[in-house]
C-alpha positions as CSV (number, residue, x, y, z in Angstrom):
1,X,90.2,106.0,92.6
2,X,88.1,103.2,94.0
3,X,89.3,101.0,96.9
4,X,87.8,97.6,97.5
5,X,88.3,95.8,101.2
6,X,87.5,92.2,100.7
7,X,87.3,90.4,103.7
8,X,85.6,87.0,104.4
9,X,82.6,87.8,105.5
10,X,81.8,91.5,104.1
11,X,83.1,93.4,100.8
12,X,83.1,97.1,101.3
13,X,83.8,99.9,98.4
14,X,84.9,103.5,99.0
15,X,86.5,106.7,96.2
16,X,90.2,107.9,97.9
17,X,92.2,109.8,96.7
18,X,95.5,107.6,97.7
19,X,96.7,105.2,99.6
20,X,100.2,104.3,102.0
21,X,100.9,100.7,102.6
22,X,103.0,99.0,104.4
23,X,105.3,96.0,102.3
24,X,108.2,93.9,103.2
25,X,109.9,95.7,100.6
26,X,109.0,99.0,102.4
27,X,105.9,101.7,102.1
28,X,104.5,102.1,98.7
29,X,101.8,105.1,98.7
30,X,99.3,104.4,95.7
31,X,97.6,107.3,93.6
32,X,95.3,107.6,90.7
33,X,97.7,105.9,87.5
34,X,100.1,104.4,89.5
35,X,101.9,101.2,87.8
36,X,99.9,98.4,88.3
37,X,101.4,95.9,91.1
38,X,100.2,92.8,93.2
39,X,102.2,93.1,96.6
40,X,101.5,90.9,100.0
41,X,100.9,93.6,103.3
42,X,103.2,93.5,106.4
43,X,101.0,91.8,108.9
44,X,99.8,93.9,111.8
45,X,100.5,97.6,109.6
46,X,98.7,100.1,109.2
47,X,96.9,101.8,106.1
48,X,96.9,104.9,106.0
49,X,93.9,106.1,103.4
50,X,93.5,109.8,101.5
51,X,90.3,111.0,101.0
52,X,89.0,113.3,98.5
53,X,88.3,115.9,101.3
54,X,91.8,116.1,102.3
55,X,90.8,114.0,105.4
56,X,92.5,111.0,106.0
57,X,92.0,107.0,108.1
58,X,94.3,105.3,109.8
59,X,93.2,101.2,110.0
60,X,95.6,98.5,111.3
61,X,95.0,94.8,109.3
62,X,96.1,91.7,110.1
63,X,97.5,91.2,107.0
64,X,96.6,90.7,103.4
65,X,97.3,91.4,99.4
66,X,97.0,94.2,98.0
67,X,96.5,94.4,94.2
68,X,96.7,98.1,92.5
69,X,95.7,99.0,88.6
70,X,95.9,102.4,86.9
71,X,92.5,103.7,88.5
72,X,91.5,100.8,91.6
73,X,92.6,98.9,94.7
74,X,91.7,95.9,95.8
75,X,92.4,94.7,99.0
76,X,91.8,90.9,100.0
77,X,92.1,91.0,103.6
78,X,93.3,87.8,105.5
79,X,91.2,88.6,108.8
80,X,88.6,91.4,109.4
């Protein structure tokens, strides 16, 4: 699935495989078909992304919204 970090001053695309965010209503962890949802991000959490190669990132935002449809994420980032 595609991931899109939009931040204000850069845009940046990557293919995962899922996703684990962190949401006031507690961690939701995103795969290819999930439901489609629009949820705000605990500021100062950490994302914790899949990749296809069974390798996975770790990045801590600031805080943001994080919008998820049957085959993307997009991310709109608050700060970068």
């Amino acid at each position: 699935m595609e991931l899109t970090l939009i931040g204000p001053s850069r845009t940046q695309k990557m293919t995962i495989a899922w996703l684990d965010a962190q949401t006031p209503q507690g961690n939701f962890v995103v795969k290819p078909g999930h439901a489609p949802m629009i949820v705000v991000l605990v500021p100062n959490s950490e994302l914790t992304i899949g990749q296809d190669d069974d390798s996975t990132t770790i990045m801590t935002i600031d805080g943001g919204i994080l919008q998820v449809t049957r085959t993307a994420i997009t991310l709109l980032l608050t700060h970068e």
